[in-house]
VOGU-19615 format. One record per residue (C-alpha): residue number from 1; residue in three letters; y, z, x. Coordinates in nm, 2 decimals. Example, Ala and Ser with C-alpha at 12.3 -4.5 7.8 and 13.67 -1.06 7.14 Angstrom:
% residues 2
pt i 1 | aa ala | py -0.45 | pz 0.78 | px 1.23 .
pt i 2 | aa ser | py -0.11 | pz 0.71 | px 1.37 .
This chain:
% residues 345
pt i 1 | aa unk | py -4.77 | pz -0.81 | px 1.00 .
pt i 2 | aa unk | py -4.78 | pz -1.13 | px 0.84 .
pt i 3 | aa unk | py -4.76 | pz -1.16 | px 0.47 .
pt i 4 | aa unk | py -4.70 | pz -1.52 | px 0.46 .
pt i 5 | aa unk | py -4.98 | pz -1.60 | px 0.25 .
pt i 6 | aa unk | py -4.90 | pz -1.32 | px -0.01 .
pt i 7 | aa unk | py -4.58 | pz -1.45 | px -0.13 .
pt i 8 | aa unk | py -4.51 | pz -1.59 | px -0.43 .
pt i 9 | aa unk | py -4.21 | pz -1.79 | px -0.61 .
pt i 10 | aa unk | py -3.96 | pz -1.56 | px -0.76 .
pt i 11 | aa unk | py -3.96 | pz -1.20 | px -0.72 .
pt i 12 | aa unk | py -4.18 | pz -1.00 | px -0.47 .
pt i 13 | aa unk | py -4.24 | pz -0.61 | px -0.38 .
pt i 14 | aa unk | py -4.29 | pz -0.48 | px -0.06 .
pt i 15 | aa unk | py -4.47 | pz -0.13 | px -0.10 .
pt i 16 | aa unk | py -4.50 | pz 0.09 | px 0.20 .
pt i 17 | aa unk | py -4.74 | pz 0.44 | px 0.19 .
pt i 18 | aa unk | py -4.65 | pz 0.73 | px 0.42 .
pt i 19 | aa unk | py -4.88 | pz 0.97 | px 0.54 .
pt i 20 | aa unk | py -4.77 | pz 1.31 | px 0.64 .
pt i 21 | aa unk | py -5.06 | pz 1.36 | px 0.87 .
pt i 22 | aa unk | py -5.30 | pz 1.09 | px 1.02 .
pt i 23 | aa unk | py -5.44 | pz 1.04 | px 1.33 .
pt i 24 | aa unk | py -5.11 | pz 0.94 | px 1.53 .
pt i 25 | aa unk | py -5.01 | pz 1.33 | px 1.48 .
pt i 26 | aa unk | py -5.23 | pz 1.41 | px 1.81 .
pt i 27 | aa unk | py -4.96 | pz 1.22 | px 2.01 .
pt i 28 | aa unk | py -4.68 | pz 1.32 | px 1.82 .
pt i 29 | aa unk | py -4.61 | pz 1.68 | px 1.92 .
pt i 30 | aa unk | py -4.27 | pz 1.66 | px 2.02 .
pt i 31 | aa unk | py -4.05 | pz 1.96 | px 2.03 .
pt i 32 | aa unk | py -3.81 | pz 1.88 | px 1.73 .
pt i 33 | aa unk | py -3.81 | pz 1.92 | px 1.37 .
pt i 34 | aa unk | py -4.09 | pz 1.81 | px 1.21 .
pt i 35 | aa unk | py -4.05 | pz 1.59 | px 0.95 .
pt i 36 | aa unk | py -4.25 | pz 1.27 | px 0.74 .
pt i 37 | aa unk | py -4.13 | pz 0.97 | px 0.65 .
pt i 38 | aa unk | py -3.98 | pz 0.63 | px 0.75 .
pt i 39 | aa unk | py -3.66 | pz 0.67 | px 0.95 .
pt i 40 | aa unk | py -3.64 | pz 0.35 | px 1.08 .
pt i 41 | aa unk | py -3.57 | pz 0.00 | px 0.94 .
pt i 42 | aa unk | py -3.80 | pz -0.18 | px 0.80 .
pt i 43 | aa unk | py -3.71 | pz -0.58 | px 0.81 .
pt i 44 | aa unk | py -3.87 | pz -0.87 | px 0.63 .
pt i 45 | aa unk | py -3.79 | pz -1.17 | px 0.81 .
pt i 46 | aa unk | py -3.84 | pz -1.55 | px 0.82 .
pt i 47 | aa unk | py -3.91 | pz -1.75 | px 1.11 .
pt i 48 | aa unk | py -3.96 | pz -2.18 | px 1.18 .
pt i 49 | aa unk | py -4.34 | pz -2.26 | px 1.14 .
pt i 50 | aa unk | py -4.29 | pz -2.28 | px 1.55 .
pt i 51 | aa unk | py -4.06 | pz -2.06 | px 1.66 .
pt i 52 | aa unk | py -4.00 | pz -1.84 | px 1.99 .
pt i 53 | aa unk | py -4.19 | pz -1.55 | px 2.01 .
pt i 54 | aa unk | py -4.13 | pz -1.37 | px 2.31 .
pt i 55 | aa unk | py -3.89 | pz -1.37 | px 2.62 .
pt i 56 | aa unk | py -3.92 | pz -1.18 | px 2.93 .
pt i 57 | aa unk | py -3.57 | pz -1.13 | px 3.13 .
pt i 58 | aa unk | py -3.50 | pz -1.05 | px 3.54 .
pt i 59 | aa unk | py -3.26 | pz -1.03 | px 3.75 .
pt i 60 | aa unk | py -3.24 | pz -0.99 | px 4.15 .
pt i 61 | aa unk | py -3.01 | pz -1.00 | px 4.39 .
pt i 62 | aa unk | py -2.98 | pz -1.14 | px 4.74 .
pt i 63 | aa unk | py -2.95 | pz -0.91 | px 5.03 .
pt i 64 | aa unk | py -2.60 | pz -0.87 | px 5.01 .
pt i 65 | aa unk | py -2.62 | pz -0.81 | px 4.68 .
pt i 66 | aa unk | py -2.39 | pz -1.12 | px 4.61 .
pt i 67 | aa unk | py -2.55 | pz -1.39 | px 4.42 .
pt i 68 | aa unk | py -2.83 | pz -1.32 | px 4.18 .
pt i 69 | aa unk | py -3.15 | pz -1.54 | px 4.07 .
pt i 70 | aa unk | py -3.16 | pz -1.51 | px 3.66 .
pt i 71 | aa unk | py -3.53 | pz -1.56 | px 3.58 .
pt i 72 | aa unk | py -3.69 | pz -1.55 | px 3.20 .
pt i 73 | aa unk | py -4.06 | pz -1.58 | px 3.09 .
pt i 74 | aa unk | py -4.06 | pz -1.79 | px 2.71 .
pt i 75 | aa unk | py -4.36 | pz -1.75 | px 2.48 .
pt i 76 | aa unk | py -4.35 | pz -2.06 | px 2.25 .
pt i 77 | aa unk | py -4.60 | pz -1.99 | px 1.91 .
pt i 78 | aa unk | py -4.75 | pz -2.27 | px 1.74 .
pt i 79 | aa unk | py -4.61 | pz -2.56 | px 2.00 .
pt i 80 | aa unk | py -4.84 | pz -2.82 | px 1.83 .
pt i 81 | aa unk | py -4.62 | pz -2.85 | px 1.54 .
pt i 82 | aa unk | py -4.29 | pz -2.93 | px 1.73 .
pt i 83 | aa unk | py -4.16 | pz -3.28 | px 1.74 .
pt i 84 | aa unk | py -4.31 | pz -3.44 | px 2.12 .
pt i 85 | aa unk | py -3.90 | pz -3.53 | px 2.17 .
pt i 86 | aa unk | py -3.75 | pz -3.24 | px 2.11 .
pt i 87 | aa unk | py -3.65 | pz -3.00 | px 2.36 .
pt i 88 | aa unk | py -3.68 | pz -2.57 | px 2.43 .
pt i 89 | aa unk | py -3.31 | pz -2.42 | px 2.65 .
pt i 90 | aa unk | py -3.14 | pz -2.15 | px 2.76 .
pt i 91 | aa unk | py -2.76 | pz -2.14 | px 2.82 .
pt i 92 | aa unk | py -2.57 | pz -1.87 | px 2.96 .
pt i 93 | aa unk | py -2.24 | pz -1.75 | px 2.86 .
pt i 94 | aa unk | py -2.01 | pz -1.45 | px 2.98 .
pt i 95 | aa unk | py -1.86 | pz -1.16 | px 2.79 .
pt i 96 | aa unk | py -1.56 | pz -1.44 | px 2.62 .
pt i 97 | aa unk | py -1.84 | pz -1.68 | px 2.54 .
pt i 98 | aa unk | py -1.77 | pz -1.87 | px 2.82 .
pt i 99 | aa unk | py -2.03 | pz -2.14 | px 2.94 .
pt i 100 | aa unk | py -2.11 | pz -2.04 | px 3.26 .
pt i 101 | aa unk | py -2.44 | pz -2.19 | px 3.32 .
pt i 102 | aa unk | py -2.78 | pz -2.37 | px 3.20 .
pt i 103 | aa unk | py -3.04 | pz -2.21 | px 3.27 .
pt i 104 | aa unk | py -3.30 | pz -2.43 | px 3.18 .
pt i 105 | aa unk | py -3.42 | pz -2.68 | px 2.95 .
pt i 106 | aa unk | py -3.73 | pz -2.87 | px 2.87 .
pt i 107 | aa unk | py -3.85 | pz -3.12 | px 2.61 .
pt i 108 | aa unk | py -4.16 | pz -2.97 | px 2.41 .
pt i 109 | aa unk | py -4.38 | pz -3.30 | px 2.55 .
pt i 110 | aa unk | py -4.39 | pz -3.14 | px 2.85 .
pt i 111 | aa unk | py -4.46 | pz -2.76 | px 2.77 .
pt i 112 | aa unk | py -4.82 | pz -2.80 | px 2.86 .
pt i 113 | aa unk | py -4.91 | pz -2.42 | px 2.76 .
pt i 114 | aa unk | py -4.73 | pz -2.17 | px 2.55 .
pt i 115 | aa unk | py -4.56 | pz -2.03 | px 2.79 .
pt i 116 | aa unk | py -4.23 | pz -2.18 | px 3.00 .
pt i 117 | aa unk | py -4.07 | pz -2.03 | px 3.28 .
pt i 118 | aa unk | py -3.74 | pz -2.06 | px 3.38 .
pt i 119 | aa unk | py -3.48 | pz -2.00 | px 3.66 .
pt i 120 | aa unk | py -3.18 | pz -2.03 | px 3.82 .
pt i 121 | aa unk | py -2.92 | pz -1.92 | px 4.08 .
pt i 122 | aa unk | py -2.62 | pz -1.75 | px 3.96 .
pt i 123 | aa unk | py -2.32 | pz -1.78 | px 4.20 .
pt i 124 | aa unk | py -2.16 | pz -1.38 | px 4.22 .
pt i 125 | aa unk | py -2.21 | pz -1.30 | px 3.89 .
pt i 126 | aa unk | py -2.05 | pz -0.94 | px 3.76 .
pt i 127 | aa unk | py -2.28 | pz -0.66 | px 3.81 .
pt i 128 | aa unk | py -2.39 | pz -0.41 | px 3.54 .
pt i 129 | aa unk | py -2.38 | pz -0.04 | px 3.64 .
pt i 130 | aa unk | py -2.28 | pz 0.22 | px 3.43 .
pt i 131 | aa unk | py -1.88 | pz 0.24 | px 3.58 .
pt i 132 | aa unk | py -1.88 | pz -0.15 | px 3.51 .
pt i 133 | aa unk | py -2.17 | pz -0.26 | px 3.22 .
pt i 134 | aa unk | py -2.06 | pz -0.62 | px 3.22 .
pt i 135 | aa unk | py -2.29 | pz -0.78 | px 2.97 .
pt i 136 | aa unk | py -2.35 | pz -1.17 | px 2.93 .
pt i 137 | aa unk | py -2.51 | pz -1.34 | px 2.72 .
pt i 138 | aa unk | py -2.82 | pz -1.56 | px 2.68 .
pt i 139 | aa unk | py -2.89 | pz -1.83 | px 2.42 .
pt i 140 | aa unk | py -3.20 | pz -1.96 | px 2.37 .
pt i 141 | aa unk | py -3.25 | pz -2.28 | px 2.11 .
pt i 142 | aa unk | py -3.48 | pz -2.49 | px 2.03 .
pt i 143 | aa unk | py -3.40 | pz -2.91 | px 1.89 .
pt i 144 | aa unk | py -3.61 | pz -3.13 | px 1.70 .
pt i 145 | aa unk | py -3.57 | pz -3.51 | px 1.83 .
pt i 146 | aa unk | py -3.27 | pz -3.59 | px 1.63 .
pt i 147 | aa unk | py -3.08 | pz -3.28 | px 1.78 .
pt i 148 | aa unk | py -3.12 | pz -3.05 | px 1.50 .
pt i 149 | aa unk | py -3.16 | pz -2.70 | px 1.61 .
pt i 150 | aa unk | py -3.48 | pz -2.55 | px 1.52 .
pt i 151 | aa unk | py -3.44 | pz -2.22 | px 1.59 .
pt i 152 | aa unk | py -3.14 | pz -2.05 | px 1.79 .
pt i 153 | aa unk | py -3.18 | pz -1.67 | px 1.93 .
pt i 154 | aa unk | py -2.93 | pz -1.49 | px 2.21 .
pt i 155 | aa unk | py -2.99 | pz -1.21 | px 2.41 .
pt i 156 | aa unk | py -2.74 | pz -1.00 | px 2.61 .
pt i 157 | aa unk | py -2.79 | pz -0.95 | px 3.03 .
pt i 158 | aa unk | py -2.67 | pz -0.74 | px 3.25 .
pt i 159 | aa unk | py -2.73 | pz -0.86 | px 3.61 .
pt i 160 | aa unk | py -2.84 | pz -0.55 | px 3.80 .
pt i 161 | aa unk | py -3.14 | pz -0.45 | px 4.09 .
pt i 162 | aa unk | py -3.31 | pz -0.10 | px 4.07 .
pt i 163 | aa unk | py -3.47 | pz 0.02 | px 4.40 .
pt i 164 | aa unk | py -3.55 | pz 0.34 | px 4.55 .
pt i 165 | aa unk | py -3.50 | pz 0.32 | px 4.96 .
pt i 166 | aa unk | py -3.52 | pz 0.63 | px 5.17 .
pt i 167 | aa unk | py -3.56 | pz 0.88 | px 4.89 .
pt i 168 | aa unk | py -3.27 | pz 0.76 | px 4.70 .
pt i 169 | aa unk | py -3.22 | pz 0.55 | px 4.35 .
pt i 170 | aa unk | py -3.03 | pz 0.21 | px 4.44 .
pt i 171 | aa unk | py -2.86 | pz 0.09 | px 4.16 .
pt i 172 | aa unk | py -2.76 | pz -0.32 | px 4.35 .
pt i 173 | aa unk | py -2.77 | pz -0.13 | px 4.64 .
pt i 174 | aa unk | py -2.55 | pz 0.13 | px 4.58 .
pt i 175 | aa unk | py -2.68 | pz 0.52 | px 4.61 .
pt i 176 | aa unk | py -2.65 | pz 0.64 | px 4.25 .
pt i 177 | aa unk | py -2.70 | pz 1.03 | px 4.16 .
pt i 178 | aa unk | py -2.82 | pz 1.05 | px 3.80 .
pt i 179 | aa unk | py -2.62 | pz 1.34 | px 3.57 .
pt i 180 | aa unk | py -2.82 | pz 1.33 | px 3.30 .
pt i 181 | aa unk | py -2.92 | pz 1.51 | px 2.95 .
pt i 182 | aa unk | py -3.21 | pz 1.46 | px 2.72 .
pt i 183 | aa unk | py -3.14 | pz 1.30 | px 2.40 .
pt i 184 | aa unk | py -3.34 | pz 1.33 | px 2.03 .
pt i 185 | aa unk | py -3.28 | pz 1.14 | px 1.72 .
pt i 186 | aa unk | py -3.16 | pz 1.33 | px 1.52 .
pt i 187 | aa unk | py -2.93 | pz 1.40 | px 1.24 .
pt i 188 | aa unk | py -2.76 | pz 1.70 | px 1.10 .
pt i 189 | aa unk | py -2.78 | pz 1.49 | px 0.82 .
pt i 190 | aa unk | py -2.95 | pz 1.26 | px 0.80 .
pt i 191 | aa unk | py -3.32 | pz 1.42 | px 0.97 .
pt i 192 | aa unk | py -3.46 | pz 1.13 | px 1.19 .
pt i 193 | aa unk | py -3.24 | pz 0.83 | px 1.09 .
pt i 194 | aa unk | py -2.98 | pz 0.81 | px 1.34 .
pt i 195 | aa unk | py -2.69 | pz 0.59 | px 1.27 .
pt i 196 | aa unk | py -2.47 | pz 0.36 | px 1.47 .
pt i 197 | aa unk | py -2.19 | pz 0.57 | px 1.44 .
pt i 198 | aa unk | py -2.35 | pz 0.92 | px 1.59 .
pt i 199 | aa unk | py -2.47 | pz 0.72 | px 1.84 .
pt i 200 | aa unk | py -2.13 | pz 0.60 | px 1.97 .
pt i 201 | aa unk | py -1.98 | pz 0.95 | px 1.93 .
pt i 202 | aa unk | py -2.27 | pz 1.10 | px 2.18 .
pt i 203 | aa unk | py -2.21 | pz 0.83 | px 2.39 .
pt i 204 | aa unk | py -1.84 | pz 0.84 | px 2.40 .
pt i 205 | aa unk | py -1.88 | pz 1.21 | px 2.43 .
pt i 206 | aa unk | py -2.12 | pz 1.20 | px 2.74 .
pt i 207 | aa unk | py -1.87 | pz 0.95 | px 2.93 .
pt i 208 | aa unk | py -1.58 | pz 1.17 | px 2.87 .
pt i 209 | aa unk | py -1.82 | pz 1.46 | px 3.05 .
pt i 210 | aa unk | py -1.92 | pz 1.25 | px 3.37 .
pt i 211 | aa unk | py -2.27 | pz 1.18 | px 3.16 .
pt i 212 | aa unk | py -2.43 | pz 0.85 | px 3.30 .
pt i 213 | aa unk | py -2.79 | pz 0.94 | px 3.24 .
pt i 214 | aa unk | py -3.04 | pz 0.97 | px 2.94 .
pt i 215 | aa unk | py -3.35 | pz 1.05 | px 2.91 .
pt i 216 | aa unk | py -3.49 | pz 0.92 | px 2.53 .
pt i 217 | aa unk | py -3.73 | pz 1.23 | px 2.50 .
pt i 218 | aa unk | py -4.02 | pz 1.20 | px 2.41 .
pt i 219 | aa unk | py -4.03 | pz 0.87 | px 2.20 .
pt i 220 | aa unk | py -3.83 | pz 0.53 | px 2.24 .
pt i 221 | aa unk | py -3.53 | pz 0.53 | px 2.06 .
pt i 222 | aa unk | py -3.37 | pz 0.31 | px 1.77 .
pt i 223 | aa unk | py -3.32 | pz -0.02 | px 1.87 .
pt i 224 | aa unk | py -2.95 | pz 0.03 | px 1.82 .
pt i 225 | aa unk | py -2.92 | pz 0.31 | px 2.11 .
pt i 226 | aa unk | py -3.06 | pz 0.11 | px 2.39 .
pt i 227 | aa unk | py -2.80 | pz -0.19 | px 2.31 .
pt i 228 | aa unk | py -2.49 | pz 0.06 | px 2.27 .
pt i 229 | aa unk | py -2.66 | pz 0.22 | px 2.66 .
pt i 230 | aa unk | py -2.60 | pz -0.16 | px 2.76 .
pt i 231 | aa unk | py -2.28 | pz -0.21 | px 2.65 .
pt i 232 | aa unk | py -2.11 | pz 0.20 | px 2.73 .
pt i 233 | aa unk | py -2.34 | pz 0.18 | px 3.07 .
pt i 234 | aa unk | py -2.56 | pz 0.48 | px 3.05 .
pt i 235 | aa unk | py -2.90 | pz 0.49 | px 3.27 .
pt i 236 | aa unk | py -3.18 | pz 0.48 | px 3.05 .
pt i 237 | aa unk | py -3.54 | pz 0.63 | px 3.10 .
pt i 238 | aa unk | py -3.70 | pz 0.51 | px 2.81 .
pt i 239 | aa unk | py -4.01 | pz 0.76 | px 2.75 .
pt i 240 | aa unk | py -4.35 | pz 0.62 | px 2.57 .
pt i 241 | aa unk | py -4.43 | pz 0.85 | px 2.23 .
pt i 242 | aa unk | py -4.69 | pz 1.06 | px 2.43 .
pt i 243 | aa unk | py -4.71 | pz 1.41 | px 2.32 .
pt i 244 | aa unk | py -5.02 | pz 1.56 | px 2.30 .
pt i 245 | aa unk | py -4.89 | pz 1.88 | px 2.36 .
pt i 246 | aa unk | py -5.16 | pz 2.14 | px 2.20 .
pt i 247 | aa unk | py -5.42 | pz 1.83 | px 2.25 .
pt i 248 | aa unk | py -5.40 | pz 1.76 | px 2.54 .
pt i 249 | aa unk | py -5.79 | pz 1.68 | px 2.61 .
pt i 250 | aa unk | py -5.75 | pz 1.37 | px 2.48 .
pt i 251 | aa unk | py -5.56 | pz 1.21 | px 2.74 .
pt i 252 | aa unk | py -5.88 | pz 1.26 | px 2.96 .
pt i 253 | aa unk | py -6.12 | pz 1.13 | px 2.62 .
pt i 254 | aa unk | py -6.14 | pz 0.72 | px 2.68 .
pt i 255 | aa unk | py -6.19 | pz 0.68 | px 2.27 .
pt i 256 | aa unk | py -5.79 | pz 0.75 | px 2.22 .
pt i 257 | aa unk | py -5.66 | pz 0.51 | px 2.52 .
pt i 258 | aa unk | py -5.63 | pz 0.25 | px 2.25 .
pt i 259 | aa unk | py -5.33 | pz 0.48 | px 2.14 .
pt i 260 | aa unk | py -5.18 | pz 0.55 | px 2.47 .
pt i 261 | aa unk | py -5.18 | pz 0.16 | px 2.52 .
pt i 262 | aa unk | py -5.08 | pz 0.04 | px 2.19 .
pt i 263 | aa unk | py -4.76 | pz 0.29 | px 2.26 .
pt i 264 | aa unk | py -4.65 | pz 0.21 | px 2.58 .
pt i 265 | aa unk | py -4.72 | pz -0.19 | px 2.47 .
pt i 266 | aa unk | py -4.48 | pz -0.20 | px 2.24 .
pt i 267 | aa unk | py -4.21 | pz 0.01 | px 2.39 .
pt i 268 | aa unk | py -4.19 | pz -0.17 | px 2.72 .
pt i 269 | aa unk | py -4.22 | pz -0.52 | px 2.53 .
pt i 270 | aa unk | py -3.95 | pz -0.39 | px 2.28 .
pt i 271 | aa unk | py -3.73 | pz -0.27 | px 2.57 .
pt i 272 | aa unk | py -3.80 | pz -0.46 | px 2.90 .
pt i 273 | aa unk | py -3.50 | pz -0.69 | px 2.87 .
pt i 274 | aa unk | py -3.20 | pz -0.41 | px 2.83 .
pt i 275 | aa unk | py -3.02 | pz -0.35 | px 3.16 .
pt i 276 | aa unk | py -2.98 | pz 0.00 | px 3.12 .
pt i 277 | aa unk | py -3.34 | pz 0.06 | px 3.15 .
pt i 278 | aa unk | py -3.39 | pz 0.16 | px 3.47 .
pt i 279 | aa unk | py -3.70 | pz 0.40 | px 3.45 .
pt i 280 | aa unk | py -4.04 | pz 0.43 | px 3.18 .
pt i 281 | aa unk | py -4.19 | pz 0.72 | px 3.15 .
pt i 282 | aa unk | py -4.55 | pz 0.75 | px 3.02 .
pt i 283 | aa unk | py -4.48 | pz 1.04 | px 2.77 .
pt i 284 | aa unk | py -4.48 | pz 1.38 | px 2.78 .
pt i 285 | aa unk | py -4.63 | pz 1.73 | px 2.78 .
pt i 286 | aa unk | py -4.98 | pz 1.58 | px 2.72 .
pt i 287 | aa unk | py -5.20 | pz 1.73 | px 3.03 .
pt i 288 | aa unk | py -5.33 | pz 1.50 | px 3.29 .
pt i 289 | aa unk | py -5.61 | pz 1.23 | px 3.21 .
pt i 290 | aa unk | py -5.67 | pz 0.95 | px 3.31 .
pt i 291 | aa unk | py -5.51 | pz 0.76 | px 2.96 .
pt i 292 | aa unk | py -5.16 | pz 0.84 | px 3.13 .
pt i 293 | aa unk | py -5.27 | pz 0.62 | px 3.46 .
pt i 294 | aa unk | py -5.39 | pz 0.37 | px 3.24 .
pt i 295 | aa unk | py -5.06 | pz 0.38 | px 3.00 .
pt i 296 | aa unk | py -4.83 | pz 0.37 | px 3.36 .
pt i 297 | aa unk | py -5.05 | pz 0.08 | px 3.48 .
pt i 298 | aa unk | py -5.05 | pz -0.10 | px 3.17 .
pt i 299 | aa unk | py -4.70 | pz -0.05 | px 3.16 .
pt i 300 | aa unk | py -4.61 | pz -0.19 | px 3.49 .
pt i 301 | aa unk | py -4.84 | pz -0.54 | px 3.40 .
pt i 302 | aa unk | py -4.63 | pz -0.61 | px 3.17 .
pt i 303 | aa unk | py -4.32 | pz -0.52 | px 3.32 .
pt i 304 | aa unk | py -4.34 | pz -0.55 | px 3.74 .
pt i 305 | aa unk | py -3.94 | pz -0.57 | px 3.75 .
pt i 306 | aa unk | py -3.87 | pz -0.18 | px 3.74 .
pt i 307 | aa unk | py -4.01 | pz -0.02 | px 4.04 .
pt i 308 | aa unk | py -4.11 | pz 0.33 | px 3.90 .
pt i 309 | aa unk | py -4.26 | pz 0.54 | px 3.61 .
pt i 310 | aa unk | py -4.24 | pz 0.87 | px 3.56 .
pt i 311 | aa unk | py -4.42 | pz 1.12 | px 3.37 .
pt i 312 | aa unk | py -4.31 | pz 1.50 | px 3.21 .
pt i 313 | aa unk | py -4.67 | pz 1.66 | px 3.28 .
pt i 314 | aa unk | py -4.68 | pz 2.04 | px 3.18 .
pt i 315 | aa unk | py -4.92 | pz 2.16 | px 3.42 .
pt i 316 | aa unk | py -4.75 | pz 2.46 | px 3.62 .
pt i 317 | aa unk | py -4.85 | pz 2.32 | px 4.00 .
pt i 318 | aa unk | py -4.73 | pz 1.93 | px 3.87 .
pt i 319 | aa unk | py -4.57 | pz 1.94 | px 4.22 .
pt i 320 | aa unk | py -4.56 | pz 1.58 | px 4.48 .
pt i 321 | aa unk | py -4.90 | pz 1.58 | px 4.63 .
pt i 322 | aa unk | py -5.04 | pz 1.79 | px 4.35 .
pt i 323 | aa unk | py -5.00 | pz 1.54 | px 4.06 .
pt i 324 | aa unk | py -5.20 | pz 1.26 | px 3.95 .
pt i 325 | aa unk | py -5.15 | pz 0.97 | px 4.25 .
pt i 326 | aa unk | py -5.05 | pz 0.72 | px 3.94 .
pt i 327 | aa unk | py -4.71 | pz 0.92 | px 3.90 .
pt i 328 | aa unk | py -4.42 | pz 0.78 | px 4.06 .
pt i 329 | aa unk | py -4.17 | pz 1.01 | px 3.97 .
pt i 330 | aa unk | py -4.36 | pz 1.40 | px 3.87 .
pt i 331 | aa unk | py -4.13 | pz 1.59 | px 3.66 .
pt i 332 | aa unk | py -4.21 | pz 1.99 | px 3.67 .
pt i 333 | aa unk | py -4.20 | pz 2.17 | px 3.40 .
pt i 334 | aa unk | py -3.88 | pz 2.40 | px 3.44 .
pt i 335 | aa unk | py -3.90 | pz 2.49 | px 3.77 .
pt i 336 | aa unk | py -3.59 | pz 2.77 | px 3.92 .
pt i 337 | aa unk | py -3.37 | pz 2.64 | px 4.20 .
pt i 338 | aa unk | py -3.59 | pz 2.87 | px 4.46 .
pt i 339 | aa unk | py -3.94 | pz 2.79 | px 4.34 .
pt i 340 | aa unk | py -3.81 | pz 2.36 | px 4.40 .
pt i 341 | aa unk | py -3.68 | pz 2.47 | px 4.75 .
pt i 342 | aa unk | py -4.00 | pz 2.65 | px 4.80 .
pt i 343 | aa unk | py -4.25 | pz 2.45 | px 4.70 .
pt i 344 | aa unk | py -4.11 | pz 2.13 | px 4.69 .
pt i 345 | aa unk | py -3.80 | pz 2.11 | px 4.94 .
């Protein structure tokens, strides 16, 4: 939201209604406590009258998995109010704020749409898997014509290539076998508001116990959680709040895609750029329909750099060849060891 034009000099209030129930509820039948309210922070920030607005991060390797191409999508906002000499870059530095590299850098006269893309070759950079999640980082800043900085925003990257070859998940070409839990936010506590603090104990914790694997069931997570994943090196699937659950007729009614698409927009925008995202997932328990082909493919548009989605259906025969054909990834409901072999194997 932009509230801009409703500020005034001097003291302003900021008033926020919560709803127990509204129409959102219909996706939001997770298994967990139930609880209303706002458990997340809510920010009021200010930004230059032309500032960056969105950036879109890659990595991938050669084939020998040696040097790496670093490649990053910029949405400029309001570009016709920056000075024609000044100039938009991005430098990259490793974990001891070393300079390593420049990525890019152009002067806003020649930005001839909003968007800029930039790349460059990184000579053997240090990989980021979850035994070594080496994390460097990305600054972005934009100059006016006498060199004053405008606006300056990093970003931390972990170079690392997800691909699935032969039946197997390649993490930069390396056959990785996921050991993973499910994770809520939740607080004995504290309800939904999950702090930095719990979140560094489970995540200590699940290293200690041969953990590498989460599954952020069945909403994304606090910001917070997916930048501690990056730094302890835990796989992520990072699930779209889809639970229709007792509803589940709606993810076949075309009137609610707007939901399923406003969800999975701003999860995978939100999250796209954290290394230890390695799967989506399109939601959970909500029935087949086809609002959950539209949420994967929606999701894959914007982000094309993760190979596979996956979806927690909670039809009984949700089996390969007996699931929707946009599931990459079909995960049964509970299955026993003999029933997989069986049906399955």
């Amino acid at each position: 939201y932009n509230v801009t034009d409703y500020l005034k000099p001097g003291k302003n209030t900021l008033a926020v209604s919560v709803y127990p129930y509204c129409d959102g509820v219909y996706l939001e039948q997770q298994d967990m406590w139930r609880l209303a309210g706002i458990f997340r922070d809510v920010k009021l920030i200010s930004r230059p009258k032309s500032y960056i607005h969105d950036y879109y991060i890659t990595t991938d390797f050669d084939t020998d998995y040696k040097d790496a191409a670093l490649n990053i999508e910029m949405e400029i906002r309001n570009r016709k109010d920056l000075t024609k000499n000044g100039c938009l870059s991005a430098k990259l530095y490793d974990n001891k704020g070393r300079f390593v590299a420049s990525v890019g850098e152009i002067s806003f006269s020649a930005i001839k749409q909003d968007k800029v893309v930039f790349s460059k070759k990184i000579t053997a950079p240090v990989k980021w898997n979850a035994e070594k999640p080496y994390l460097y980082r990305l600054v972005f800043s934009m100059t006016g014509h006498t060199g004053n900085v405008i606006e300056a925003i990093s970003a931390k990257v972990g170079f690392r290539k997800v691909e699935y070859r032969n039946r197997a998940l390649l993490i930069n070409g390396v056959p990785v076998k996921l050991n993973g839990v499910n994770s809520h936010q939740q607080h004995p506590c504290l309800g939904h508001s999950m702090n930095i603090e719990t979140i560094r104990k489970d995540f200590s914790l699940m290293k200690q116990f041969n953990i590498n694997h989460v599954r952020t069931c069945h909403y994304p997570p606090v910001y917070e959680y997916l930048q501690l994943a990056d730094e302890y090196g835990i796989y992520i699937i990072d699930e779209t709040g889809n639970e229709a659950h007792d509803t589940e007729y709606i993810s076949e009614d075309k009137d609610w895609l707007p939901q399923y698409l406003d969800r999975v927009r701003q999860m995978v925008h939100r999250d796209r750029n954290h290394p230890s995202v390695i799967i989506w997932s399109a939601g959970n328990e909500s029935g087949e329909g086809v609002n959950i082909c539209e949420t994967i493919a929606e999701g894959k548009r914007i982000d094309p750099s993760r190979p596979a989605w996956m979806y927690g259906g909670n039809t009984e025969d949700r089996y390969p060849g007996m699931g929707m054909a946009c599931e990459d990834i079909i995960g049964p409901r509970y299955p026993s060891s003999f029933e997989l072999e069986e049906r399955v194997g």
